[in-house]
Biopython code that builds the backbone (N, CA, C, O; Angstrom):
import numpy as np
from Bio.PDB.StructureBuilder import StructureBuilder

atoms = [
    (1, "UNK", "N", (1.981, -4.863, -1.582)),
    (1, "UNK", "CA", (1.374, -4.344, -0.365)),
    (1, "UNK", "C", (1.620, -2.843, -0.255)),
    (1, "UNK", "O", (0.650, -2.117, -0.039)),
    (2, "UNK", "N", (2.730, -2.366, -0.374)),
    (2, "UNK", "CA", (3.412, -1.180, -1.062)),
    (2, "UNK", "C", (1.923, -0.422, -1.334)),
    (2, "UNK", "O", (1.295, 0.272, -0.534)),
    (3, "UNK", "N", (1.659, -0.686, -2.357)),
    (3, "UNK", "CA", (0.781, -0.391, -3.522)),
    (3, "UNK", "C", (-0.429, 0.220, -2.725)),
    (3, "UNK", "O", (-0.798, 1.353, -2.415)),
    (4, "UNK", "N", (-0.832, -0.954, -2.556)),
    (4, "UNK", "CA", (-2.219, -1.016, -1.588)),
    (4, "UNK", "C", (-1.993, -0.288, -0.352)),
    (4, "UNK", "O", (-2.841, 0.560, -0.077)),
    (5, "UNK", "N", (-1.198, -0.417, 0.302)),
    (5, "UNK", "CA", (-1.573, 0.615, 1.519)),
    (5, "UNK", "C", (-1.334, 1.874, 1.245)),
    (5, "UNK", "O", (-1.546, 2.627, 2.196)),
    (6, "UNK", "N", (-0.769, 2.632, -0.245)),
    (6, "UNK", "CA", (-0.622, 4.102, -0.712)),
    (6, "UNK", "C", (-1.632, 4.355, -1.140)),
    (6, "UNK", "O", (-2.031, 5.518, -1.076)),
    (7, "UNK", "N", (-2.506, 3.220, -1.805)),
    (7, "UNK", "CA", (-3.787, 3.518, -2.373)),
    (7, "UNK", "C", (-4.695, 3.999, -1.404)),
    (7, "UNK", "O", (-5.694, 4.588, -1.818)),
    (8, "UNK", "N", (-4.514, 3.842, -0.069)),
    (8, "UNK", "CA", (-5.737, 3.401, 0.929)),
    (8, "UNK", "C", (-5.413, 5.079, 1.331)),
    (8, "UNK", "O", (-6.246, 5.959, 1.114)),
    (9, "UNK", "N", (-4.070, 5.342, 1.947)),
    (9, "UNK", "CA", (-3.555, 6.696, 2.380)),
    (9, "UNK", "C", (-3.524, 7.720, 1.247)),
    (9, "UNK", "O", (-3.539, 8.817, 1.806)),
    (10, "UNK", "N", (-3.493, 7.866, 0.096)),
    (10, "UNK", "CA", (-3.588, 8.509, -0.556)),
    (10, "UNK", "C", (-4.950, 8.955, -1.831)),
    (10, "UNK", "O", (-4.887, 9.733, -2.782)),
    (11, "UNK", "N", (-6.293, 7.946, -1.257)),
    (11, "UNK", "CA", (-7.204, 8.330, -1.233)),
    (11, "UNK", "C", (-7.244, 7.696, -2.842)),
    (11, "UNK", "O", (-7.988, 8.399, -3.525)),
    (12, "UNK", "N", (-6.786, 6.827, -3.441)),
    (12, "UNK", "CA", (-6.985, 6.115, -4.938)),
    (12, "UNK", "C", (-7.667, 5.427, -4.893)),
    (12, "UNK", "O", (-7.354, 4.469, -4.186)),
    (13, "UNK", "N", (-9.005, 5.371, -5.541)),
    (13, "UNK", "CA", (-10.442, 4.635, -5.491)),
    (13, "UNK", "C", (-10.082, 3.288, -6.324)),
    (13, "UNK", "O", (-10.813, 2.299, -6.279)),
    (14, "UNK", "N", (-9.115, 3.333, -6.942)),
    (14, "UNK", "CA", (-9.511, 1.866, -7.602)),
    (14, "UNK", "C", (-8.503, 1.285, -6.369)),
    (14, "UNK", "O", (-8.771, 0.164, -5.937)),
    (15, "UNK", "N", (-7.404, 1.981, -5.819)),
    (15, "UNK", "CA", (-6.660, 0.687, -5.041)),
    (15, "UNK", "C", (-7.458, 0.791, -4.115)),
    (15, "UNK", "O", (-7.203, -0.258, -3.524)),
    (16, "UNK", "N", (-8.577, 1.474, -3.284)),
    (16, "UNK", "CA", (-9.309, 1.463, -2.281)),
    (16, "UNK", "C", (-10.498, 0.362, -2.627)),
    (16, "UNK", "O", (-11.140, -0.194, -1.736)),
    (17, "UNK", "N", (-10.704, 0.124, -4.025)),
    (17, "UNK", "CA", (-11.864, -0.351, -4.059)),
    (17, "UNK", "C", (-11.302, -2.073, -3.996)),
    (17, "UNK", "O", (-11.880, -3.061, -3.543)),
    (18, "UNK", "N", (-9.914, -1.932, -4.665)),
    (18, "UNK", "CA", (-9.761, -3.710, -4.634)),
    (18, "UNK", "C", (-9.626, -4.303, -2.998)),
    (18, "UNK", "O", (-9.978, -5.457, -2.757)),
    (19, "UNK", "N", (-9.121, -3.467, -1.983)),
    (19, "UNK", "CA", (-8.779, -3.753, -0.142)),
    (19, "UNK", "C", (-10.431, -3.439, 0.080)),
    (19, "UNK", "O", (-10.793, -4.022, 1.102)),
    (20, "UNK", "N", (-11.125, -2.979, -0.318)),
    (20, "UNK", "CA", (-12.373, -2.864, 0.984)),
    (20, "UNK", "C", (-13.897, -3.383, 0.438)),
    (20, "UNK", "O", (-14.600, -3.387, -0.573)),
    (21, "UNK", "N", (-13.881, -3.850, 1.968)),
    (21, "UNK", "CA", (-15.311, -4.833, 1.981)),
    (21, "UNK", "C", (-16.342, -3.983, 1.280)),
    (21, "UNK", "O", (-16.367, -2.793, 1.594)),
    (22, "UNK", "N", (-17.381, -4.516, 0.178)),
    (22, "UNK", "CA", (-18.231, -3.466, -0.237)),
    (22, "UNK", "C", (-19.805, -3.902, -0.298)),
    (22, "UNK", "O", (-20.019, -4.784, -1.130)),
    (23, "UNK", "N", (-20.650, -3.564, 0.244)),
    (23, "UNK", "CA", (-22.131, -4.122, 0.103)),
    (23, "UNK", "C", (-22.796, -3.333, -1.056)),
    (23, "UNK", "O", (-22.463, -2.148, -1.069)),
    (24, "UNK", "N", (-23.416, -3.606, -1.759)),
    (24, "UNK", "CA", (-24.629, -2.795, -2.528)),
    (24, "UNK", "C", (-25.687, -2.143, -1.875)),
    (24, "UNK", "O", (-26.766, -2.731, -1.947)),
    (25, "UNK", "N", (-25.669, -1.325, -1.397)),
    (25, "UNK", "CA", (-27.439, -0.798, -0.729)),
    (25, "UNK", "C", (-28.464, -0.448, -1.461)),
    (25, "UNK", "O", (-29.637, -0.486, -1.092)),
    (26, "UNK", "N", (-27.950, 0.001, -2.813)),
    (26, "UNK", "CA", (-29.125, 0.576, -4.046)),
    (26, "UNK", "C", (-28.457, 1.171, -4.885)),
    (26, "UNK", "O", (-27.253, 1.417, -4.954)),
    (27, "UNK", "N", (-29.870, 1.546, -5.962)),
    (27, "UNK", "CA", (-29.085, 2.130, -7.038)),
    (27, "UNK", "C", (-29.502, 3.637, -7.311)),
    (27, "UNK", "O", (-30.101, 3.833, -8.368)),
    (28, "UNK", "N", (-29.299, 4.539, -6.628)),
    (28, "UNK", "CA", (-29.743, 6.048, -6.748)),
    (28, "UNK", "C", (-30.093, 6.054, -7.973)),
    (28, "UNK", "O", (-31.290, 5.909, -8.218)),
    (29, "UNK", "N", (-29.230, 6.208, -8.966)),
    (29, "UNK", "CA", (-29.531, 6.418, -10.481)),
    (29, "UNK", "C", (-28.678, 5.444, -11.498)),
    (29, "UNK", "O", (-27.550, 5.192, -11.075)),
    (30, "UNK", "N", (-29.007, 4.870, -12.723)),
    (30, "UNK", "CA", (-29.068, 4.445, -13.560)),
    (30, "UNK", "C", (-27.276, 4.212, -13.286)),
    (30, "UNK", "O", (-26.576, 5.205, -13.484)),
    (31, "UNK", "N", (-26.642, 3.013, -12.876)),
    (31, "UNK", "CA", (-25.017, 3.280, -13.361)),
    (31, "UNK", "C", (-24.170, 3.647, -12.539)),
    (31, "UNK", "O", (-22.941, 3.722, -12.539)),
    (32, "UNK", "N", (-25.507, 4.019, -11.359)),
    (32, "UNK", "CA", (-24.335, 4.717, -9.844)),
    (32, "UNK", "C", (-25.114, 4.083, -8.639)),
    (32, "UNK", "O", (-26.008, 4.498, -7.901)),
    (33, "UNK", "N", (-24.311, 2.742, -8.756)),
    (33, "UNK", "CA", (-24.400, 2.066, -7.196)),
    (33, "UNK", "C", (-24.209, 2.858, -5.836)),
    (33, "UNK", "O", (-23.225, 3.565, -5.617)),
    (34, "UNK", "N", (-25.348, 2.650, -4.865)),
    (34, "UNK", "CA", (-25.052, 3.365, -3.309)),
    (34, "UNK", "C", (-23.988, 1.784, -2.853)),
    (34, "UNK", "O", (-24.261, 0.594, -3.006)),
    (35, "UNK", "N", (-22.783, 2.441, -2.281)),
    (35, "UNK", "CA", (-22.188, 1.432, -1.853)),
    (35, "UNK", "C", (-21.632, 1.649, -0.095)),
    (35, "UNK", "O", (-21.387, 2.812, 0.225)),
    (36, "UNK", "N", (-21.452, 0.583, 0.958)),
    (36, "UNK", "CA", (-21.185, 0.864, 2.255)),
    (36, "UNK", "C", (-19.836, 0.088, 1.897)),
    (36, "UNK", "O", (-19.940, -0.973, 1.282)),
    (37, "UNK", "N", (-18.611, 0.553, 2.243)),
    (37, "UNK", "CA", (-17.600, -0.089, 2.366)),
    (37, "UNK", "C", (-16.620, -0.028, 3.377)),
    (37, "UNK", "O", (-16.166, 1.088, 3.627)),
    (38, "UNK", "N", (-16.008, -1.448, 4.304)),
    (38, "UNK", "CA", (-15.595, -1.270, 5.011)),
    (38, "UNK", "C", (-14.060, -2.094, 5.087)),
    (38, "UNK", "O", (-13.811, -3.157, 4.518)),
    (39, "UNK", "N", (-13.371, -1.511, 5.716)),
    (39, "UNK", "CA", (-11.702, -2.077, 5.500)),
    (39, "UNK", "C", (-11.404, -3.469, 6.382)),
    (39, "UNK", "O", (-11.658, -3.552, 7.584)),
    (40, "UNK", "N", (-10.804, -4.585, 5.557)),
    (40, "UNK", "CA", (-10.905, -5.793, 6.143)),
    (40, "UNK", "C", (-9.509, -5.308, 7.014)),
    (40, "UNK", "O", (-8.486, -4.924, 6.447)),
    (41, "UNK", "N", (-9.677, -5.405, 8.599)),
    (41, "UNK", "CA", (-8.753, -4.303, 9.623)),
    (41, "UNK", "C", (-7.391, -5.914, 9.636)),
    (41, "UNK", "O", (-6.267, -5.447, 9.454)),
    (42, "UNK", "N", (-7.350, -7.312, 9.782)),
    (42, "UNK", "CA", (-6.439, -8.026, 9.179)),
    (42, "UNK", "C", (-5.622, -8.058, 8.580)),
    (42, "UNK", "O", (-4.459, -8.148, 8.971)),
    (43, "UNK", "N", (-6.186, -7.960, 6.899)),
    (43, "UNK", "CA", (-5.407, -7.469, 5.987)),
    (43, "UNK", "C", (-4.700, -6.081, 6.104)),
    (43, "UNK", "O", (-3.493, -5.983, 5.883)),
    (44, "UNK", "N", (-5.377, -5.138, 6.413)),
    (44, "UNK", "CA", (-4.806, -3.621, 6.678)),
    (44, "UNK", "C", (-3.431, -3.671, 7.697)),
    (44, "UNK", "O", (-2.312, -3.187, 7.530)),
    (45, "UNK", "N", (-4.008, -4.476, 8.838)),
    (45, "UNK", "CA", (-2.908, -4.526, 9.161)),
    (45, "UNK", "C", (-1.397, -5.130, 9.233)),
    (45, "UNK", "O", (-0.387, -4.799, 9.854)),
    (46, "UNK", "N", (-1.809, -6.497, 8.019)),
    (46, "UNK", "CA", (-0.624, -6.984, 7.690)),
    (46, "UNK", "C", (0.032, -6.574, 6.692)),
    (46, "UNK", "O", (1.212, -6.883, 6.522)),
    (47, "UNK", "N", (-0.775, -5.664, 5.723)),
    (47, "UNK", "CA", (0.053, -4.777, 4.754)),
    (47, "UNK", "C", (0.378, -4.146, 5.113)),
    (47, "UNK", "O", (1.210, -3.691, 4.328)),
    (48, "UNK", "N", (0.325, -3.070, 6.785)),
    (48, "UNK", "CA", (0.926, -1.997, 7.462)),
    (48, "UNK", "C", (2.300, -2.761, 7.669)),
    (48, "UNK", "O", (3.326, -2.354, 7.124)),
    (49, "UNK", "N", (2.273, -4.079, 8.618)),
    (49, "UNK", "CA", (3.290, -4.563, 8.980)),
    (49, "UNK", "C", (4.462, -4.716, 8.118)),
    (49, "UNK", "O", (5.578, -4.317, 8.453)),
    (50, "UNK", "N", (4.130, -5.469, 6.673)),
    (50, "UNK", "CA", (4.944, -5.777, 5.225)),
    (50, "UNK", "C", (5.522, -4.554, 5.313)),
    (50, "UNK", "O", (6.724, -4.562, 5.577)),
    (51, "UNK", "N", (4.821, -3.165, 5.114)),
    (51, "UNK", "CA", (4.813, -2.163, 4.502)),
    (51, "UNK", "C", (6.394, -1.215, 5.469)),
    (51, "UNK", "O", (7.348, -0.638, 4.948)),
    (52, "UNK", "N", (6.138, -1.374, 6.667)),
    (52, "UNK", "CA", (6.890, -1.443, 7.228)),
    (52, "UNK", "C", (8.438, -2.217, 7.644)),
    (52, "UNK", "O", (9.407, -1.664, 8.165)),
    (53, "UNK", "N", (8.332, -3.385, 7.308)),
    (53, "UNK", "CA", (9.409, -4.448, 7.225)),
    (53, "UNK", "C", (10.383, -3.924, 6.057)),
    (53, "UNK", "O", (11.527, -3.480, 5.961)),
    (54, "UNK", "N", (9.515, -4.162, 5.393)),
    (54, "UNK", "CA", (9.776, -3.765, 3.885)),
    (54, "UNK", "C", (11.292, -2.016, 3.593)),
    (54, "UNK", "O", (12.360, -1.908, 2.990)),
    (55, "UNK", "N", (10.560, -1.228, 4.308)),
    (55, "UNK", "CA", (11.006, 0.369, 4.700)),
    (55, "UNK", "C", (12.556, -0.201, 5.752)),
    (55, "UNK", "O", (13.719, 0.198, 5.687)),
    (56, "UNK", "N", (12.171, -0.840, 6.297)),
    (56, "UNK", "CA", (13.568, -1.409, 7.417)),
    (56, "UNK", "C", (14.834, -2.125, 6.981)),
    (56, "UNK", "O", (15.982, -2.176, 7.421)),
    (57, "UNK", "N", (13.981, -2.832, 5.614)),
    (57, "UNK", "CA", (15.169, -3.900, 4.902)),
    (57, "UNK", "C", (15.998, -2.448, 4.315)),
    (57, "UNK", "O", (17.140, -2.112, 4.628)),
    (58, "UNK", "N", (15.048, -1.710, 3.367)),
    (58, "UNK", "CA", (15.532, -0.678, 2.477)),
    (58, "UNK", "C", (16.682, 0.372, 3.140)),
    (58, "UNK", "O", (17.780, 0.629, 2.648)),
    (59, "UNK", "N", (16.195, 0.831, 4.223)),
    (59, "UNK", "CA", (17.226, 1.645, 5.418)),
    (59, "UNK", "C", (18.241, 0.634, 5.875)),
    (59, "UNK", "O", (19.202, 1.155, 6.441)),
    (60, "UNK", "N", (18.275, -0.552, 5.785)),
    (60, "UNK", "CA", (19.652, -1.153, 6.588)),
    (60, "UNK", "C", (20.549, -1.131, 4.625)),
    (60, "UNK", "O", (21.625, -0.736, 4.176)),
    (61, "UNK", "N", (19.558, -1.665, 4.168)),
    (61, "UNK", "CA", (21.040, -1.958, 2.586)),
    (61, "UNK", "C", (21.284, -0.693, 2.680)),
    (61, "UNK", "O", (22.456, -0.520, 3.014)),
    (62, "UNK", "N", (20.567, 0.513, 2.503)),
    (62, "UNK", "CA", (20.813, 1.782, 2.200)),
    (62, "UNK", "C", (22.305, 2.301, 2.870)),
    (62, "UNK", "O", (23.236, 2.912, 2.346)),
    (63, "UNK", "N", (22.085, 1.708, 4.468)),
    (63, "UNK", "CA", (23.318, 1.812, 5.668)),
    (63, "UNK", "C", (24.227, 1.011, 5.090)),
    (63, "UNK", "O", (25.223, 1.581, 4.646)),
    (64, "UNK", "N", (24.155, -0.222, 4.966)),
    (64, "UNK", "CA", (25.246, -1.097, 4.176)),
    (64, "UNK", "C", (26.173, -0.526, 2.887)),
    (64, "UNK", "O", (27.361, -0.632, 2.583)),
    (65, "UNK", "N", (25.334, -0.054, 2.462)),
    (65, "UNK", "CA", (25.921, 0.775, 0.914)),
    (65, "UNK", "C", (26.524, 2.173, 0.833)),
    (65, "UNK", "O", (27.229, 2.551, -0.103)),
    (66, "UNK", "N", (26.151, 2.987, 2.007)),
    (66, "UNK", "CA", (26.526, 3.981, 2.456)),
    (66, "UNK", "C", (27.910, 3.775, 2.864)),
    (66, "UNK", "O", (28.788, 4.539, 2.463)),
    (67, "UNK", "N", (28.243, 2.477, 3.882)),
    (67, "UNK", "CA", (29.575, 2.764, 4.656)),
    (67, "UNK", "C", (30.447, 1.518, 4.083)),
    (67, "UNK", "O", (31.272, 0.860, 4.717)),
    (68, "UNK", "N", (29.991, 1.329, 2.481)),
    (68, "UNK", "CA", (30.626, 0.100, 2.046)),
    (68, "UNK", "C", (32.276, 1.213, 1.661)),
    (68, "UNK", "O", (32.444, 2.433, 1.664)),
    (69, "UNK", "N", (33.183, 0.083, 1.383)),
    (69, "UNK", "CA", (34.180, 1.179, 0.804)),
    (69, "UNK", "C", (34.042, 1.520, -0.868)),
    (69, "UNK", "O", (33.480, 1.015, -1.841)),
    (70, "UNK", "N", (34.633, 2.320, -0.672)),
    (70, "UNK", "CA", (34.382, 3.032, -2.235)),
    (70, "UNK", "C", (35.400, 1.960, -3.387)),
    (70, "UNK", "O", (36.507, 1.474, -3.155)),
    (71, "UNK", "N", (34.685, 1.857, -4.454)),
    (71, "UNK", "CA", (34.829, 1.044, -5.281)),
    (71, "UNK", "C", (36.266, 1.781, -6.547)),
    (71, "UNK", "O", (35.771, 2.765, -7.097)),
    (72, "UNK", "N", (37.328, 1.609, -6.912)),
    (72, "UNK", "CA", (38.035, 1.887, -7.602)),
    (72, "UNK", "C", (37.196, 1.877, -9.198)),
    (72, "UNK", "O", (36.614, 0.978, -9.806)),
    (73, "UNK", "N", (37.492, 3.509, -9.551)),
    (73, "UNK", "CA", (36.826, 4.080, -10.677)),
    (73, "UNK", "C", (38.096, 3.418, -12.105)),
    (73, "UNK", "O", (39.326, 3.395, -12.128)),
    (74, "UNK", "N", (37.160, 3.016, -13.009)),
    (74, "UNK", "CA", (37.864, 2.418, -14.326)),
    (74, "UNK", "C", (37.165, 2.607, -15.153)),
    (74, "UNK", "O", (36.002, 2.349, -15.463)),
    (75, "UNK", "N", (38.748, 3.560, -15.855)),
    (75, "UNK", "CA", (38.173, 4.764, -17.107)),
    (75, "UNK", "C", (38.370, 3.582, -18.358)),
    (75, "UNK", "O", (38.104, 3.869, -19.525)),
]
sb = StructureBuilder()
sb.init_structure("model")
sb.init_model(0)
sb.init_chain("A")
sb.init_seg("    ")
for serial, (resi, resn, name, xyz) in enumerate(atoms, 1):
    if name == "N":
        sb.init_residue(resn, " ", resi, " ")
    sb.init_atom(name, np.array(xyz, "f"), 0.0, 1.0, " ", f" {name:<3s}", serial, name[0])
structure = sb.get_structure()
């Protein structure tokens, strides 16, 4: 989900193209589909949610590991 919602924010046409609804309208020229595509807003927003959960788990271990005690070094 990660993936996909960086694809969507960071403007990557193939991860944009696998998340969004796409119709055919025509074919301007030989090889280059006119396409209308629109974002299934569901999915978008349960990969926002994941995407988010996800960022919360990472910041609490991060806190956990931060104020764990320090581990005795063995040379």
């Amino acid at each position: 989900m990660w993936k996909a919602c960086s694809a969507m924010t960071h403007g990557d046409l193939r991860g944009a193209l696998a998340l969004l609804s796409k119709e055919t309208l025509g074919q301007p020229s030989p090889g280059t589909p006119l396409l209308r595509m629109t974002v299934n807003v569901p999915l978008f927003v349960t990969g926002t949610l994941v995407a988010i959960e996800t960022m919360r788990a990472a910041l609490n271990l991060y806190g956990e590991r931060l104020n764990a005690p320090e581990q005795p070094t063995v040379v």
